[in-house]
C-alpha positions as CSV (number, residue, x, y, z in Angstrom):
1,X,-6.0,-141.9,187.8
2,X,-3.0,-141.8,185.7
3,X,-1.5,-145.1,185.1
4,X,-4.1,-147.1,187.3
5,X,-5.4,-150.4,186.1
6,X,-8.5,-150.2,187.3
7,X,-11.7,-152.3,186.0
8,X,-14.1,-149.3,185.4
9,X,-16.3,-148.1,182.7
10,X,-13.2,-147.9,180.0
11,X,-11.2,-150.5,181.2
12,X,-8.6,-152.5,180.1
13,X,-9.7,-155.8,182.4
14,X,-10.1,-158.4,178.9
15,X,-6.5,-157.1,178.5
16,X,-5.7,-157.9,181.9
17,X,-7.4,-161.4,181.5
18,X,-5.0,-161.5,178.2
19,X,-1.8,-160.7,180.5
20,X,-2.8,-163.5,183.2
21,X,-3.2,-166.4,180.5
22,X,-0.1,-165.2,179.1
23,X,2.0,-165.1,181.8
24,X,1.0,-168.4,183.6
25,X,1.1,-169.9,180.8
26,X,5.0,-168.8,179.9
27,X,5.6,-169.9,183.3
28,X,4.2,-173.1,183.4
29,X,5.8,-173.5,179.2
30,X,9.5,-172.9,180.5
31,X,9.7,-176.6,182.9
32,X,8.5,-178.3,180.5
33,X,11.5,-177.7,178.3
34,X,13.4,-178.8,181.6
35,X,13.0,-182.7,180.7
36,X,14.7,-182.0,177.6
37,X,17.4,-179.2,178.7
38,X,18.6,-181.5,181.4
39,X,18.8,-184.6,178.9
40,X,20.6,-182.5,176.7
41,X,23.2,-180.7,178.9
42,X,23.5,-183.6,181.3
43,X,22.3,-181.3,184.4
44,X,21.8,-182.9,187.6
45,X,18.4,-183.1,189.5
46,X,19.6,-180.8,192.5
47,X,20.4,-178.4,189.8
48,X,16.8,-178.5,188.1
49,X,15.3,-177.8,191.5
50,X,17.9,-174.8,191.7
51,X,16.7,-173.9,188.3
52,X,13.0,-173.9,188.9
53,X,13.0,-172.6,192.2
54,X,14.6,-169.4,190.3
55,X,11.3,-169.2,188.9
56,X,10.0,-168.0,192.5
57,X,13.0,-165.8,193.4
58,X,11.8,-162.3,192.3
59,X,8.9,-163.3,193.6
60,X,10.0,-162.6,197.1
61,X,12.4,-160.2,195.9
62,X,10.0,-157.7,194.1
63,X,7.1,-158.9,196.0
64,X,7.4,-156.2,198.9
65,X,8.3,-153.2,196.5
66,X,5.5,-154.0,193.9
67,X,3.0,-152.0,195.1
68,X,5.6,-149.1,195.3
69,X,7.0,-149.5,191.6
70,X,3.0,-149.7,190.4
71,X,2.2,-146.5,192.2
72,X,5.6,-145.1,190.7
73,X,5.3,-146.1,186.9
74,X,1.4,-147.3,186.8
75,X,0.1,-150.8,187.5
76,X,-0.4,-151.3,183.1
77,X,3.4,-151.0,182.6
78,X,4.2,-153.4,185.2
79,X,2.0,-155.8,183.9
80,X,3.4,-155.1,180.5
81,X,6.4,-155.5,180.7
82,X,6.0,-158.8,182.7
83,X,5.6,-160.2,178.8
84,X,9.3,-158.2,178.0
85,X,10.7,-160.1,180.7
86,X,9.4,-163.9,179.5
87,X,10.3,-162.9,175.7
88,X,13.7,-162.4,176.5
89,X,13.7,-165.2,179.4
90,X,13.1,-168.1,176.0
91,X,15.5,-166.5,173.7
92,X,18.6,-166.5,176.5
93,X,17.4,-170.0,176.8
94,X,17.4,-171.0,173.4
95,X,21.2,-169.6,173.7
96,X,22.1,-170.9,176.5
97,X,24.5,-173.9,176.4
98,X,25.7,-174.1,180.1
99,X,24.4,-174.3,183.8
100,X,25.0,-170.3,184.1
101,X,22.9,-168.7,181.7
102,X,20.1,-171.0,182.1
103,X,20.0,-169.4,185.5
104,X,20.6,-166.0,184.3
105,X,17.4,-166.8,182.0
106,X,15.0,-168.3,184.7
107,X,16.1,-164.9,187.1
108,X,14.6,-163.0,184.2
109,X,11.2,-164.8,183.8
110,X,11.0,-165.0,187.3
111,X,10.8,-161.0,187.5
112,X,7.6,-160.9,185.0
113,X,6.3,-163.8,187.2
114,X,7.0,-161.3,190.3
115,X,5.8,-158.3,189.2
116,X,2.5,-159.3,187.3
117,X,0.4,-161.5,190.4
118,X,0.6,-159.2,193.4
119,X,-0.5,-155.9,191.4
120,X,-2.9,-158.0,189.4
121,X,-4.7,-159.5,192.6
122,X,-4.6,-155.7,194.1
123,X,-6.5,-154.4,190.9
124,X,-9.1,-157.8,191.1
125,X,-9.6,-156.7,195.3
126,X,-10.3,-152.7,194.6
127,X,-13.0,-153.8,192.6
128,X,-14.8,-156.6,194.2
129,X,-17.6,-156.4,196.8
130,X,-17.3,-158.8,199.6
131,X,-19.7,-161.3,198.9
132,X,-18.0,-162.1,195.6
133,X,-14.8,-162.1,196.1
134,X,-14.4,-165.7,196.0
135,X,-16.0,-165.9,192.6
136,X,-14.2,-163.1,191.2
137,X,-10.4,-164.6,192.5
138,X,-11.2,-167.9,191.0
139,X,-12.7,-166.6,187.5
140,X,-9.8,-164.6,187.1
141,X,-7.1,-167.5,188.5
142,X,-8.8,-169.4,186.0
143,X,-8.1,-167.4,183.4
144,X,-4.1,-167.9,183.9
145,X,-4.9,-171.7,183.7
146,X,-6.0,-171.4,179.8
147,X,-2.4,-170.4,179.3
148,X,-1.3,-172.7,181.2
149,X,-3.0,-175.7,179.6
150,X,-3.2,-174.4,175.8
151,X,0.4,-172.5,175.7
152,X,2.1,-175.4,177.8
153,X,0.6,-178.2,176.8
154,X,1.8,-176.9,172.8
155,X,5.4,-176.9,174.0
156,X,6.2,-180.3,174.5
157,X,4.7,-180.7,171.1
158,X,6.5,-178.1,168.9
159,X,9.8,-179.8,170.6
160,X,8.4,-183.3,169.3
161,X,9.1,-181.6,166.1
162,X,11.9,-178.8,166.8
163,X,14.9,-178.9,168.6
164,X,14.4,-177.4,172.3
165,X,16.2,-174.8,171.3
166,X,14.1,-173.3,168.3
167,X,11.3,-174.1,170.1
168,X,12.5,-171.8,172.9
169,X,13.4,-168.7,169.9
170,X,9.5,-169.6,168.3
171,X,7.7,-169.3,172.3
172,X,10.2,-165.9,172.8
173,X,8.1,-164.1,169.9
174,X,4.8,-164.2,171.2
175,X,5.1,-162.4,174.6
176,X,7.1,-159.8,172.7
177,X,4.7,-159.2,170.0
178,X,2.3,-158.6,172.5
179,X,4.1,-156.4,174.4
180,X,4.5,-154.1,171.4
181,X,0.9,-154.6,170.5
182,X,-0.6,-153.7,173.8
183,X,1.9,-151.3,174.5
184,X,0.2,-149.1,171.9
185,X,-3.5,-150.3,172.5
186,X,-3.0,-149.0,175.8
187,X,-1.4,-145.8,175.1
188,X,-4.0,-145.4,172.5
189,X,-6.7,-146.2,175.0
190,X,-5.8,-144.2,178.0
191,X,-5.0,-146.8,180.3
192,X,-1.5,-145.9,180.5
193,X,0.5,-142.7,181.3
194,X,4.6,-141.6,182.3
195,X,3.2,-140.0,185.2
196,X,4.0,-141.2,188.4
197,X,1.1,-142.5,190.4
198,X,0.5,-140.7,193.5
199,X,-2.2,-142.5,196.2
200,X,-1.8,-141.4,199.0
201,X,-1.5,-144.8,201.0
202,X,2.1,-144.7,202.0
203,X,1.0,-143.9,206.1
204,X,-2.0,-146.4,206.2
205,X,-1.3,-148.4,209.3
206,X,-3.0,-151.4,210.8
207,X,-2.0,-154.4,208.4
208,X,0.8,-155.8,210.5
209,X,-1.6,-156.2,213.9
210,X,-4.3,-158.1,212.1
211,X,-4.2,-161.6,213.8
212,X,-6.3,-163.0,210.6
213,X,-3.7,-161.9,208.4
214,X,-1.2,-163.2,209.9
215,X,-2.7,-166.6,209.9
216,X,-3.5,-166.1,206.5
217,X,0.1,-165.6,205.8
218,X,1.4,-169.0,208.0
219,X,-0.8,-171.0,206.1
220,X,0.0,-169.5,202.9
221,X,3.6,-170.5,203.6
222,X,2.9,-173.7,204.3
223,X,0.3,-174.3,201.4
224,X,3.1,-172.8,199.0
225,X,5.7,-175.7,200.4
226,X,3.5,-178.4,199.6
227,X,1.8,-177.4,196.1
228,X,4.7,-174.9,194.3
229,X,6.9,-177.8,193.2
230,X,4.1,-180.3,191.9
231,X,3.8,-178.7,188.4
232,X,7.4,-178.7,188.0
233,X,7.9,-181.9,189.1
234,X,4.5,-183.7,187.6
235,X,6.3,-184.3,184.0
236,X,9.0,-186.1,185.5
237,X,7.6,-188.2,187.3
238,X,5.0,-188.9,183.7
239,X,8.8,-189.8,181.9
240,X,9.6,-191.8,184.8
241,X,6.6,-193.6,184.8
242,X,7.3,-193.9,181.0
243,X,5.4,-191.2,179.0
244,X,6.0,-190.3,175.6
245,X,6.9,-186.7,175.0
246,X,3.6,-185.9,172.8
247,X,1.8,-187.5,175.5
248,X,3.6,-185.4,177.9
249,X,2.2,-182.6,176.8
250,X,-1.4,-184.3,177.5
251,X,-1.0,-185.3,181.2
252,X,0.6,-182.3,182.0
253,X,-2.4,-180.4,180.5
254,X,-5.1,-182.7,182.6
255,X,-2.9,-181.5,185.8
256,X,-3.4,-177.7,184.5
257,X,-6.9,-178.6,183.8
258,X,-8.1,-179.4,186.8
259,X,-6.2,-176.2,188.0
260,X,-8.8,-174.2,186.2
261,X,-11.6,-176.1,187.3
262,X,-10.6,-176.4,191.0
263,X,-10.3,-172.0,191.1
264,X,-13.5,-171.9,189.9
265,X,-15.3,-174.1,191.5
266,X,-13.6,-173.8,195.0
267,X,-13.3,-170.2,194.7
268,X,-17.3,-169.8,194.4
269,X,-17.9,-172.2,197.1
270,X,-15.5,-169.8,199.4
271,X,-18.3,-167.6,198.9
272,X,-20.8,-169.3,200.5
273,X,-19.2,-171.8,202.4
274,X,-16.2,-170.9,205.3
275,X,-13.6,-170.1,203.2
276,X,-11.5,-172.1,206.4
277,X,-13.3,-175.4,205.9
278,X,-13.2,-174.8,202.1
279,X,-9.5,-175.1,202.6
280,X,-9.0,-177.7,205.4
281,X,-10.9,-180.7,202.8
282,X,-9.4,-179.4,200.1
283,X,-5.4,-180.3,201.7
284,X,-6.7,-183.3,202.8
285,X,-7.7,-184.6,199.9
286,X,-4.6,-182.9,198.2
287,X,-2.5,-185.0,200.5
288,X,-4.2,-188.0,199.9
289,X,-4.0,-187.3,196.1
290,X,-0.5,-186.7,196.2
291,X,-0.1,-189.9,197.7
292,X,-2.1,-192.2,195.0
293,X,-0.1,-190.3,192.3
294,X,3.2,-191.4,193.8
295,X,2.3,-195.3,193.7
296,X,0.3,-194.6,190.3
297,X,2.0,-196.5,187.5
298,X,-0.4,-196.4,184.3
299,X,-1.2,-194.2,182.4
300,X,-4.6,-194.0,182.6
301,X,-4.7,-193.9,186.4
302,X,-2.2,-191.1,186.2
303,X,-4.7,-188.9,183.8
304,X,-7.6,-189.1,186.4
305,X,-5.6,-188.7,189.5
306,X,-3.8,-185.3,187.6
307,X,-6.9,-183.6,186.7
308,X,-8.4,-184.1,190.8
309,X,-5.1,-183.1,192.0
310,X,-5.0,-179.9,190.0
311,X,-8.0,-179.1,191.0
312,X,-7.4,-178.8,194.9
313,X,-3.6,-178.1,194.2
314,X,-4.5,-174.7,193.0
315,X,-7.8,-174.4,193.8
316,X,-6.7,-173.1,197.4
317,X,-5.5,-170.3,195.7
318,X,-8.3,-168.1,195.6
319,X,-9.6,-169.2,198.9
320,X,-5.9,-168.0,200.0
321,X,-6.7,-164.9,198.4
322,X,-10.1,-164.9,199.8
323,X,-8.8,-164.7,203.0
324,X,-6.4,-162.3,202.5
325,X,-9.0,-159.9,201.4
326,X,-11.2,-160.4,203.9
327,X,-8.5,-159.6,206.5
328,X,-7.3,-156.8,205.3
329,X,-8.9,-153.8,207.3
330,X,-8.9,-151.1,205.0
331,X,-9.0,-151.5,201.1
332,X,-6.5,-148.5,200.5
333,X,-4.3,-151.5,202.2
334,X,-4.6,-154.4,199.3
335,X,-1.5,-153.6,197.8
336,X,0.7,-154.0,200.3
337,X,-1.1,-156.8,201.7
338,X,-1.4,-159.0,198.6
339,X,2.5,-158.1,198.0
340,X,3.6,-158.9,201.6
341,X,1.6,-162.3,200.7
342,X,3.2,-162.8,197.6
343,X,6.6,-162.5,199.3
344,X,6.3,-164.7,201.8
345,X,4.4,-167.5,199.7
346,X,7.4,-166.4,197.1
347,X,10.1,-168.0,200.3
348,X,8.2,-171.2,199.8
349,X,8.1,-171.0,196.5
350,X,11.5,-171.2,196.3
351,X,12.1,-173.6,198.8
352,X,9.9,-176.0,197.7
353,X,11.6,-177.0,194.7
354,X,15.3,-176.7,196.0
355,X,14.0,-179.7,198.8
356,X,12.1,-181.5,196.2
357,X,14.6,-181.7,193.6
358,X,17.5,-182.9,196.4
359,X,14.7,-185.5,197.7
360,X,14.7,-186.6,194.0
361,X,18.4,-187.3,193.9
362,X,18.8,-188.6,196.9
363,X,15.8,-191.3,196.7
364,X,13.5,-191.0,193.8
365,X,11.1,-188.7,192.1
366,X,8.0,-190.6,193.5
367,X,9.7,-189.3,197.1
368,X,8.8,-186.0,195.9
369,X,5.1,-186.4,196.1
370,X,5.2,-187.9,199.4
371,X,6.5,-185.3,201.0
372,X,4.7,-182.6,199.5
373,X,1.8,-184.9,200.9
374,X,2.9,-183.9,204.6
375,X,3.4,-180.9,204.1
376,X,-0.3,-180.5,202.8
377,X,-1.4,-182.0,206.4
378,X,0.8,-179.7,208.2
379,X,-0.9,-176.8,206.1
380,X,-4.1,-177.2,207.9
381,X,-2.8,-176.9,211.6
382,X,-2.9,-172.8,211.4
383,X,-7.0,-172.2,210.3
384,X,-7.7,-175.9,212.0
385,X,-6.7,-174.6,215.5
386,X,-7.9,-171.0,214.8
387,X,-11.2,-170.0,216.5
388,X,-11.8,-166.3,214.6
389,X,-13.6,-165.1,211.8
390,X,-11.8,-163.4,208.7
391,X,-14.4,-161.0,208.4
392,X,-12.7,-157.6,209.5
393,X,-14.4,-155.1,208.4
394,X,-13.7,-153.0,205.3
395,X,-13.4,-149.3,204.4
């Protein structure tokens, strides 16, 4: 099919993998530079969290429409030109001298961040049977993890030894480069075609009465509250706790670490564990986690606590994704039911930061990772309480 993205025979799936290490690593790269923005142009905490919760915004914005535009220009474009959107997101920032256009850049990587994760998960779903599912959502969460550890971890470095500011103009080539270069692989390839995608999945009803789903969806929203700001938040609370900027780079890539591991290995235990209880211990011990990381205070105790909190911070995500799949009555549905996920976990996405960066100014950063902490335990209440099975079955 024209367009598709589909992990067949002739696929362009290593690409894919490519895209995802890429773009979560660009997204996790441009907080980072936040420590040293804010030093720099003197920008109140409230504002970061305004700033980083931008990050979500198209999120929820695009997130509906996404399967729409990926049926109407092809699910390869969308997720190529989510690499446009983060190459011109650095270079406005590496212009960018006031509060303004710093928001003006972090709408624009927000809209790759939007796009890419709902279509992506979509294409991972079509092609998964239901007894690895789990595995297969992890493996390829993962994957966005190696960008996240490798490309932000380098960051902090190259602005050890480079003004923010060139540092933002050197991480802006990349992504473009490899739009161009993929942009022709593809083309070359086949994966890729102007013609509009026509599926035939606009009247597929059924999505919106699943009680499973909807669940899935609460406790997606309330997962998203307590566990989208940590990452942003993480290196500021290492500064206030007295880390050096190269070392900055280091705990911030044990945190991202354990992301990678905790996909994996939580998403293959979804599989053959409930994916319910697999997510109940795994908030609990995030809560507690978050807890011991707020009273932390060296260094060392701060590395070991990162790299276990990663891994149940974003290890849920798969078993979110997990569940989403599992709910979903009918395949043909995937799209719109991993975008209608990605918009409402998008809200909290964009919440989470706005509260977290006021509850820094108005008590301290360590506050931050309290209340994320109750917000984990609230996350539970949903599947806790819930007496189904996700296992509706698929067409």
């Amino acid at each position: 099919m024209a367009g598709t993205c589909q992990t067949n025979k002739k696929s362009p799936y290593n690409w894919l993998v490519l895209l995802h290490i890429m773009n979560d690593g660009y997204l996790a790269s441009l907080p980072l530079l936040l420590p040293f923005i804010q030093k720099d142009l003197h920008i109140a905490f409230g504002r970061v969290g305004i700033l980083t919760s931008l990050l979500s915004s198209a999120g929820v914005i695009l997130a509906l429409p996404a399967s729409s535009i990926s049926r109407c220009v092809g699910s390869c474009n969308v997720l190529l030109f989510s690499m446009l959107f983060y190459a011109l997101s650095f270079f406005v920032v590496g212009l960018s001298g006031t509060f303004s256009i710093l928001i003006f850049s972090f709408i624009i990587a927000s809209i790759g961040f939007g796009l890419f994760h709902p279509v992506s998960f979509a294409i991972i779903a079509n092609n998964s049977k239901k007894n690895d599912i789990g595995i297969r959502m992890g493996s390829f969460t993962a994957m966005g993890d190696i960008g996240r550890i490798g490309i932000s971890a380098c960051v902090t470095i190259l602005v050890s030894f480079v003004h923010w500011r060139k540092a933002a103009f050197i991480y802006g080539s990349l992504p473009a480069a490899i739009f161009c270069l993929l942009t022709f692989v593809f083309r070359r390839e086949g994966f890729i075609s102007a013609a509009a995608i026509k599926t035939g999945n606009h009247h597929i009803h059924g999505l919106h009465t699943t009680k499973q789903y909807v669940i899935v969806l609460v406790t997606g929203f309330l997962d998203g509250l307590s566990s989208s700001a940590i990452f942003i938040y993480i290196p500021f609370l290492f500064v206030y706790r007295g880390a050096s900027p190269m070392l900055l780079g280091t705990l911030t890539g044990a945190f991202f670490a354990g992301n990678m591991l905790g996909k994996i290995v939580i998403g293959k235990t979804a599989d053959k564990v409930d994916s319910k209880t697999v997510f109940i211990i795994s908030e609990l011990l995030m809560a507690v986690l978050l807890l011991l990381l707020s009273i932390a205070k060296n260094i060392a105790s701060l590395m070991i606590i990162s790299v276990i909190l990663g891994t149940v911070t974003k290890g849920t995500v798969p078993v979110i994704n997990t569940l989403i799949a599992k709910a979903v009555p009918d395949q043909r549905l995937n799209e719109k039911a991993f975008s209608i996920a990605a918009f409402v976990t998008g809200i909290a996405a964009v919440l989470s930061p706005i509260l977290s960066g006021f509850t820094a100014q108005a008590v301290d950063i360590t506050a931050v990772f309290k209340v994320n902490a109750g917000f984990a335990l609230i996350s539970v209440l949903p599947l806790l309480f819930d007496k189904t099975e996700c296992t509706v079955s698929r067409t």
